[in-house]
C-alpha positions in Angstrom: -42.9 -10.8 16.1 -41.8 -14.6 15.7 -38.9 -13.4 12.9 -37.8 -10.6 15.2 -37.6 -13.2 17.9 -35.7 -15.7 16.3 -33.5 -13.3 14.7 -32.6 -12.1 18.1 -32.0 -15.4 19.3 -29.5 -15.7 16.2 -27.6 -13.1 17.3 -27.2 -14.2 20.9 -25.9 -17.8 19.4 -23.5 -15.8 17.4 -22.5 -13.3 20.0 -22.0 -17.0 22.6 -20.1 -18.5 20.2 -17.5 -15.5 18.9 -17.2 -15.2 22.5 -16.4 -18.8 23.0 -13.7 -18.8 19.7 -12.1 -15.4 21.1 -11.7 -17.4 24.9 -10.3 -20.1 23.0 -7.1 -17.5 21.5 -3.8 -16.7 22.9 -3.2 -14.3 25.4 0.1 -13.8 23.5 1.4 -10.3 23.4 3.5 -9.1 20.4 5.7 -6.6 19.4 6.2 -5.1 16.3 9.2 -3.4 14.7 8.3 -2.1 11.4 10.2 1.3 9.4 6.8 3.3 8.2 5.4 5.9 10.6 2.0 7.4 10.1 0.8 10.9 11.5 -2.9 9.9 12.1 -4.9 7.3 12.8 -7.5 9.0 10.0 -9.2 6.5 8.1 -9.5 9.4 5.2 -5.9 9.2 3.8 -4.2 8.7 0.5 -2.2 5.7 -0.9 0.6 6.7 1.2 1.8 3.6 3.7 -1.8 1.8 2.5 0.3 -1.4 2.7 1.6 -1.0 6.1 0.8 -3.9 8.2 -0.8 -2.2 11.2 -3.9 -0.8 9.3 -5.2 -4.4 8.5 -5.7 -4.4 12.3 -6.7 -0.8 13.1 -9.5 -0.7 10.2 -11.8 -3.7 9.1 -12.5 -3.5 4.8 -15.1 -5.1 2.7 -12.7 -7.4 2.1 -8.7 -8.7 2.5 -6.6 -10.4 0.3 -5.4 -13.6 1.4 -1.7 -14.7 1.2 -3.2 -16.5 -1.7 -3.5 -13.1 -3.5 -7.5 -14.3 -3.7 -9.5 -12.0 -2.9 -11.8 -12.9 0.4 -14.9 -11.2 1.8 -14.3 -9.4 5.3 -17.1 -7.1 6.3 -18.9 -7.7 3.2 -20.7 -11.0 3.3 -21.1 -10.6 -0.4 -21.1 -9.4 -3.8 -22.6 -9.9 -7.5 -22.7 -8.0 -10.5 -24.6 -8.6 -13.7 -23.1 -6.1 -16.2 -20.1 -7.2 -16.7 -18.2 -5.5 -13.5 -19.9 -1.5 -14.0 -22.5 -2.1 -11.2 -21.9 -4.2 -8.1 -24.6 -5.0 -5.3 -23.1 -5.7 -1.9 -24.4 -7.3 1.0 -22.7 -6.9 4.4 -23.1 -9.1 7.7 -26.0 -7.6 9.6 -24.6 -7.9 13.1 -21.4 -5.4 12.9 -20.7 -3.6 16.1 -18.0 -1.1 17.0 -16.2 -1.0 20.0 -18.5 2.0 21.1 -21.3 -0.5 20.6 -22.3 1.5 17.4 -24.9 -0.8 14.8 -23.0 -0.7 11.5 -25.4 -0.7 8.2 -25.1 0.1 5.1 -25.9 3.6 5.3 -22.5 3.8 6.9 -20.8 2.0 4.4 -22.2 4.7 1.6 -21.2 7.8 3.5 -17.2 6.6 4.1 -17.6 5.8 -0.3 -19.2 9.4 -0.5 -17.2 10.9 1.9 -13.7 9.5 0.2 -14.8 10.5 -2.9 -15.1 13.8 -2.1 -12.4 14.0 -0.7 -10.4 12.5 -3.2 -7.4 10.7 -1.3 -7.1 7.7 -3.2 -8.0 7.2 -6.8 -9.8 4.1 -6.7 -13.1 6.3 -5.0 -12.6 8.7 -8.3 -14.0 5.3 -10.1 -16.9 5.4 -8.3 -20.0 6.9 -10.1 -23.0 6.6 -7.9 -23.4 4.5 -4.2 -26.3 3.9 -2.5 -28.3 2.4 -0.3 -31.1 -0.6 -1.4 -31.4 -2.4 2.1 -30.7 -2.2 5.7 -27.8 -3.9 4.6 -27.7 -4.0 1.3 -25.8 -1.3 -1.2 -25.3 -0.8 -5.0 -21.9 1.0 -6.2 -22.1 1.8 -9.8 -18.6 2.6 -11.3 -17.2 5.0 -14.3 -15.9 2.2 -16.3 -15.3 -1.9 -15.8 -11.8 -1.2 -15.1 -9.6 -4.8 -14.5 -9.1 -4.6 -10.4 -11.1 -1.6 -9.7 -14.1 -3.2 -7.8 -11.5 -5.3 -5.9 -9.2 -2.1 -4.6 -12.4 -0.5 -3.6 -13.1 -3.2 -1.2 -9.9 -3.0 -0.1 -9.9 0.8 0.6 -14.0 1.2 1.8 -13.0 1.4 5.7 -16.3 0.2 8.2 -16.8 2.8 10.3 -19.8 4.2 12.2 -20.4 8.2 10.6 -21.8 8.7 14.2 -19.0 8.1 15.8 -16.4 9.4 13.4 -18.4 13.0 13.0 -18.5 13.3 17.1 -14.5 12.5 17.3 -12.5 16.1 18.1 -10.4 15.1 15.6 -11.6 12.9 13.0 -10.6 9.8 14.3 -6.3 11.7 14.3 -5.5 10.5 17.7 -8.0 7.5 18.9 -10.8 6.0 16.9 -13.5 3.6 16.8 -13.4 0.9 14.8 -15.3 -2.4 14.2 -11.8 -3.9 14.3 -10.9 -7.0 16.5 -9.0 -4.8 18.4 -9.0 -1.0 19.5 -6.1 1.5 20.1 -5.1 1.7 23.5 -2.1 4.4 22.9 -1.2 6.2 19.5 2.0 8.4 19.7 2.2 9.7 16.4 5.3 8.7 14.0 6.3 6.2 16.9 4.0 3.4 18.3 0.2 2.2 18.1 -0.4 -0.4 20.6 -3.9 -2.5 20.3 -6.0 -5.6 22.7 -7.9 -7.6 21.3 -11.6 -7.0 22.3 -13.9 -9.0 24.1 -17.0 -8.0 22.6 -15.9 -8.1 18.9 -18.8 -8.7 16.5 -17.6 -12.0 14.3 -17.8 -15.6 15.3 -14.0 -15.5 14.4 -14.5 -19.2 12.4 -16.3 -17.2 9.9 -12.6 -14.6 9.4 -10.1 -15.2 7.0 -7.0 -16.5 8.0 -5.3 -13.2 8.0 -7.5 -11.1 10.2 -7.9 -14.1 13.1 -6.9 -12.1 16.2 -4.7 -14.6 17.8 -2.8 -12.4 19.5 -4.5 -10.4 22.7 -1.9 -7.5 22.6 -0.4 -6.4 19.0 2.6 -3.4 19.6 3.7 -1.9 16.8 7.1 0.1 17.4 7.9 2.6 14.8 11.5 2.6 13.8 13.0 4.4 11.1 16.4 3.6 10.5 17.4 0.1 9.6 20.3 -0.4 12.2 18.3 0.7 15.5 15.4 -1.7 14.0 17.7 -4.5 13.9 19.2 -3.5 17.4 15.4 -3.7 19.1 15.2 -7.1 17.3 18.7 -7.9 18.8 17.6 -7.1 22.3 14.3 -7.9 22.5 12.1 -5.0 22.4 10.8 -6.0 19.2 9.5 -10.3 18.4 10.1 -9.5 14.7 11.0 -6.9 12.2 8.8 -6.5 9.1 10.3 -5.5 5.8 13.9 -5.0 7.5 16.2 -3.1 5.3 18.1 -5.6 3.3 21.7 -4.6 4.5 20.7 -5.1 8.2 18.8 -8.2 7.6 21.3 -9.6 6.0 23.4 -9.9 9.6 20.8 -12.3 10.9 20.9 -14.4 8.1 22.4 -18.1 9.6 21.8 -17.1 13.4 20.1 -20.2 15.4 18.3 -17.5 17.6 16.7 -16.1 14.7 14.2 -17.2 11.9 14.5 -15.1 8.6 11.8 -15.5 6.1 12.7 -13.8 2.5 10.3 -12.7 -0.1 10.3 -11.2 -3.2 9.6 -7.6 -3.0 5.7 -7.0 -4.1 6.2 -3.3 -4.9 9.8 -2.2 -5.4 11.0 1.2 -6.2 10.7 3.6 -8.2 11.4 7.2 -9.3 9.1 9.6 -10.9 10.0 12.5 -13.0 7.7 15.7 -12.7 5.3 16.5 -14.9 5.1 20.2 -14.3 5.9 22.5 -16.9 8.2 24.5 -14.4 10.3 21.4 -14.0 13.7 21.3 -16.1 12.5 17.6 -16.6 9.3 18.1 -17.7 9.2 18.5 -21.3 13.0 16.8 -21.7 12.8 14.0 -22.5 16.3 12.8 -23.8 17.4 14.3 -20.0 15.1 12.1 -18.6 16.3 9.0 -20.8 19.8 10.0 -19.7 19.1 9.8 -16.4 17.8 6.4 -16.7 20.7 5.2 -18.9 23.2 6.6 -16.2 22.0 4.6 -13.5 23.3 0.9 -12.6 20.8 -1.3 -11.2 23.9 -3.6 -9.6 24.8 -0.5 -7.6 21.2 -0.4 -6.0 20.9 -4.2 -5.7 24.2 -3.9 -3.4 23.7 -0.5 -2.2 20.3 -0.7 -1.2 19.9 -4.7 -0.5 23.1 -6.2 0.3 22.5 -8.3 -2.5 18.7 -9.3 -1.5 17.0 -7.8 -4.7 16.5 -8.1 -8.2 16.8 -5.5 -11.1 13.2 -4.4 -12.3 12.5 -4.3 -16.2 9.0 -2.4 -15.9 8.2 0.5 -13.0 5.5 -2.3 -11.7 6.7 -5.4 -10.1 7.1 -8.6 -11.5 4.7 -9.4 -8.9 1.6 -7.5 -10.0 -0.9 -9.2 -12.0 -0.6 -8.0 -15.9 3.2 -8.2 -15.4 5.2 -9.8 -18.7 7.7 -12.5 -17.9 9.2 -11.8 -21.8 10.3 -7.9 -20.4 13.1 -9.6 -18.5 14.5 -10.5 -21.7 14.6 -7.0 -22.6 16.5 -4.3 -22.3 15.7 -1.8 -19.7 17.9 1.5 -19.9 21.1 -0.9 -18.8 23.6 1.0 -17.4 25.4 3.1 -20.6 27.7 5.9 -18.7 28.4 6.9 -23.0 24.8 6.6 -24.3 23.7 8.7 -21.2 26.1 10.9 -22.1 25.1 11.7 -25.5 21.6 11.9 -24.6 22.5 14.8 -22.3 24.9 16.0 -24.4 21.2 16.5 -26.9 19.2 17.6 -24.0 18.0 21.2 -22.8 20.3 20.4 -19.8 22.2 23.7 -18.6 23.1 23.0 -15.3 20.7 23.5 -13.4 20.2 21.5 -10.0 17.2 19.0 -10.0 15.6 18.5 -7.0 14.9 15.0 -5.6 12.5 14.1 -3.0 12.3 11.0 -0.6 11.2 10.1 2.6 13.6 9.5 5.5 12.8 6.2 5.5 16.7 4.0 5.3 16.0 2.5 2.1 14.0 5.7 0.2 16.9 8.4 1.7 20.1 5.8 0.3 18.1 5.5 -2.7 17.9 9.2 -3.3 21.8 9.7 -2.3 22.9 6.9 -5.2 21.0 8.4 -7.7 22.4 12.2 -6.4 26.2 10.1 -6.9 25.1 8.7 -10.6 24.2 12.2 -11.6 27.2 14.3 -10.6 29.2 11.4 -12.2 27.1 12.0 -15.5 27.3 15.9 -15.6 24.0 16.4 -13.6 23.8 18.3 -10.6 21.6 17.3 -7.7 20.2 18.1 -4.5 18.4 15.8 -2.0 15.2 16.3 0.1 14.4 13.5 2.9 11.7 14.7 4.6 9.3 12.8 7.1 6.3 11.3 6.3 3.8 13.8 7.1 5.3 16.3 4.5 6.3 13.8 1.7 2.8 13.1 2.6 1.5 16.7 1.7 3.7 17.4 -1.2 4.4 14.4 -3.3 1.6 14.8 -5.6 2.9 18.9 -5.9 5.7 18.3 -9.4 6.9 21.5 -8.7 8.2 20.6 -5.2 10.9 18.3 -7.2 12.0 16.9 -10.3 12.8 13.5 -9.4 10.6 11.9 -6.6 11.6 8.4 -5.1 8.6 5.9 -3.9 7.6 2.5 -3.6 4.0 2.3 -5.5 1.9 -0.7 -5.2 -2.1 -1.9 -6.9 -3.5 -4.9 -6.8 -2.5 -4.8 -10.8 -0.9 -3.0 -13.2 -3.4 -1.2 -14.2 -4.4 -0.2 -10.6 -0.8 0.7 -10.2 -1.2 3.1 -13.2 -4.3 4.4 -12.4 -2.6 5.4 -8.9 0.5 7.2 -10.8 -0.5 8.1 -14.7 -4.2 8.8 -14.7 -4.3 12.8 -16.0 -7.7 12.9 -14.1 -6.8 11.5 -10.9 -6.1 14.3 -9.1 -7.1 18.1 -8.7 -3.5 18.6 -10.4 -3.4 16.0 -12.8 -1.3 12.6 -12.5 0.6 12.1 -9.2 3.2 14.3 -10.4 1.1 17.2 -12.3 1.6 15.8 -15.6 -1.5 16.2 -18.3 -0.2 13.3 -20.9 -3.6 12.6 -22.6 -2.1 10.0 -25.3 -1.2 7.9 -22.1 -4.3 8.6 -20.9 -6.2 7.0 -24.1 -3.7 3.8 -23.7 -4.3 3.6 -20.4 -8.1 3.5 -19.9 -8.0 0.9 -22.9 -6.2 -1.5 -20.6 -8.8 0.2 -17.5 -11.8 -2.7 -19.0 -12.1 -6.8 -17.9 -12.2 -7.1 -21.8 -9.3 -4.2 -22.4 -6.6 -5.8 -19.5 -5.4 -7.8 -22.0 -1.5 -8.6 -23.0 -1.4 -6.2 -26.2 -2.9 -3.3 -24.7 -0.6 -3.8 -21.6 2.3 -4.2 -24.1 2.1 -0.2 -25.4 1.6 1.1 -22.0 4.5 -0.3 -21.0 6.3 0.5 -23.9 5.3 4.2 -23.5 6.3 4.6 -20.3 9.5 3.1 -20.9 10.5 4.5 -24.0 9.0 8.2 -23.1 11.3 7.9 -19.4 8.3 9.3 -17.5 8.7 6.5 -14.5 12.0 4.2 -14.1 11.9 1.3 -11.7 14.8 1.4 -9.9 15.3 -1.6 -7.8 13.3 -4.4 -6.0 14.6 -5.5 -2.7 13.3 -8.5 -1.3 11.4 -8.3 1.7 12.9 -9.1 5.1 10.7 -10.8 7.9 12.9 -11.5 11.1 11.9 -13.8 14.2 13.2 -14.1 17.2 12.7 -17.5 18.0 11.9 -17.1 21.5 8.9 -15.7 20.6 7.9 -19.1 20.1 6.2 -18.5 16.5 4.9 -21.9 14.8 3.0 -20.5 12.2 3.5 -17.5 10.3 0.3 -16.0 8.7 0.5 -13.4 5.9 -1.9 -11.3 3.8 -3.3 -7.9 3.0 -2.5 -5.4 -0.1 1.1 -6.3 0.2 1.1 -9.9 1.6 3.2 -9.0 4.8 3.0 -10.7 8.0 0.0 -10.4 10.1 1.6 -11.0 13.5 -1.8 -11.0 14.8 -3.0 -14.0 13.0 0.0 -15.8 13.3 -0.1 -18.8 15.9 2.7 -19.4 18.6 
């Protein structure tokens, strides 16, 4: 009776005091342009627009990673592991509320796992091999292998929600939700704006958040805006504070302008095009057509065509930025543009004409991408049609290889080998990779680098080499990242993290 008591009393000092730290914020309202729409507010999605800066708002994780790139505990209070990274025990905070005043425990926290992994969005829950509950608020996740980053994307991806409230929603959680987030959705209009306030009741004594998840901010507005030159117009009047991730040949105007402040990053994911892996595809099983394709493409023609400039070439289809990543490869040479050598390599290919079929988004940057690389292939021989489609349907068909031959995407991890896992991994999906391929001697190199002990720089070495040398993936280009300001928003401190290390408006301080 005493412990309940005092643990009570506990609560009511932490409840007092998160209450005094959120009185102590801004009332600052902020809005957000940014060039990523999503459909639904479903916590149950795949890996599409997992780095978009909203959902670090709209869903609290395990845990965030800091602009430091360390990786921080959020939700979960803490973790351990004693056999060398297969089993992991987790304790979360014992005081998590929704905003429907739902009790989050860890029974909830084993149903989303369970439930993702049925579903089988996102790779990383694939991993997972048993989860269950050992305490009120205590859980063990056992995973299929020790594989470098694994653990750490899973607490990345393990959304805390209550399963109460997210099995009596119409809709699963498509079109409002309830969240133990800072803040809650006060409108959602699909593909065009999500608009949260901070709330009052929030669960955390906010002295106890990571820097990237303080709600500073009492209103966050996120405006949805596809095309690069109407995003830089809202900036221009006003209806946005800032543009994340501007396309680089719009950003590029603000560059110099006293009413503006332009922060420029390198790019943390770049892009990249995949070739199908389905038998049906005239890629496929080609691979001198495939290597042709890469040698007939000029990186300078992306880095101006796609980013004014603002980009680098890539030398890998991961970033430079992604942990594993080989500073020696930029000494190498990575199919440089050879209009002859591609055109011998066709010349030996099973080419006969026939049109391939590439696939983007609608997106500015994705859609120019996909018309350069149609202009490089009619100029080698090749014939090519494009397909920009929204979202929602890139959504449903990207991982279909016989819906193209060529698809265009930015693909991020919190390593390389995360990033493979995501693309390469023969038993990721119900179709094989992410483009229906079944290559089981890259599987074999693969899950050798998949270990703490195996993500090491020789086993990295041949994966990389393979995928280079065998033209499966080809990075294309990697624009830096465009943040713009308006300095009337009065911004003093700009706060980043997350999977991608963009901006959190909310966090930042004015």
């Amino acid at each position: 009776m005493k412990k309940s008591l005092v643990a009570l009393l506990l609560c009511l000092v932490l409840v007092v005091l998160g209450t005094v730290a959120l009185a102590e914020l801004s009332d600052k309202t902020i809005n957000i342009g940014f060039g990523t729409a999503i459909d639904s507010l479903t916590p149950f999605r795949s890996n599409t627009a997992r780095n978009a800066p909203y959902f670090i708002q709209l869903y609290e994780s395990l845990a965030v990673q800091n602009s430091d790139k360390e990786v921080v505990p959020y939700v979960a209070k803490s973790w351990t592991t004693e056999d060398g990274g297969f089993t992991y025990n987790i304790e979360i905070w014992d005081n998590v509320t929704d905003s429907a005043g739902n009790h989050i425990t860890a029974a909830d926290i084993v149903w989303f796992i369970t439930e993702s992994k049925a579903r089988a969005l996102k790779p990383v829950f694939n991993k997972v091999e048993t989860v269950e509950q050992t305490g009120d608020y205590t859980l063990t996740v056992k995973l299929t292998g020790n594989m470098y980053g694994t653990f750490e994307t899973l607490l990345f991806d393990t959304y805390v929600i209550s399963e109460a409230a997210f099995k009596a929603s119409a809709d699963e959680f498509g079109t409002s939700c309830v969240t133990t987030s800072p803040y809650v959705v006060k409108e959602f209009t699909a593909s065009a704006s999500i608009s949260m306030e901070r709330r009052d009741d929030y669960w955390q004594n906010v002295e106890n958040l990571p820097e990237c998840v303080i709600p500073n901010a009492k209103y966050v507005n996120y405006k949805i805006i596809t095309e690069a030159s109407q995003l830089g117009i809202a900036l221009e009047t006003g209806l946005v504070d800032v543009a994340i991730d501007l396309a680089s040949t719009t950003g590029a105007q603000f560059i110099g302008n006293p009413d503006y402040t332009v922060n420029l990053t390198d790019g943390p994911q770049g892009w990249q095009m995949f070739f199908s892996g389905v038998d049906s595809s005239v890629v496929a099983n080609d691979e001198k057509l495939r290597q042709a394709i890469c040698y007939g493409l000029d990186a300078n023609g992306f880095i101006q065509g796609v980013a004014a400039g603002y980009a680098t070439q890539m030398w890998d289809v991961c970033s430079p930025m992604m942990i594993g990543f080989n500073e020696a490869w930029k000494q190498e040479d990575y199919y440089t543009y050879d209009p002859a050598k591609a055109a011998q390599l066709l010349k030996e290919s099973n080419y006969k004409g026939q049109t391939l079929k590439i696939l983007s988004t609608s997106s500015a940057n994705a859609s120019r991408i996909a018309q350069i690389i149609q202009n490089y292939l009619l100029a080698l021989g090749v014939n090519a049609e494009v397909n920009s489609v929204d979202m929602a349907l890139y959504t449903s068909i990207r991982l279909d290889g016989s819906q193209y031959d060529i698809v265009i995407g930015t693909i991020g991890g919190y390593c390389m080998a995360d990033h493979w896992a995501i693309r390469y991994d023969p038993a990721a999906y119900v179709t094989g990779d992410a483009t229906g391929r079944h290559d089981m001697e890259l599987a074999e190199l693969l899950y050798k680098t998949w270990t703490v002990e195996g993500f090491k720089p020789e086993n990295i070495e041949t994966v990389h080499n393979y995928i280079k040398e065998s033209a499966i993936g080809y990075g294309i280009v990697n624009p830096q990242v465009f943040t713009i300001w308006r300095n009337a928003a009065g911004l003093s401190k700009e706060v980043c993290g997350g999977i991608s290390n963009y901006v959190v408006p909310s966090a930042c301080e004015f």
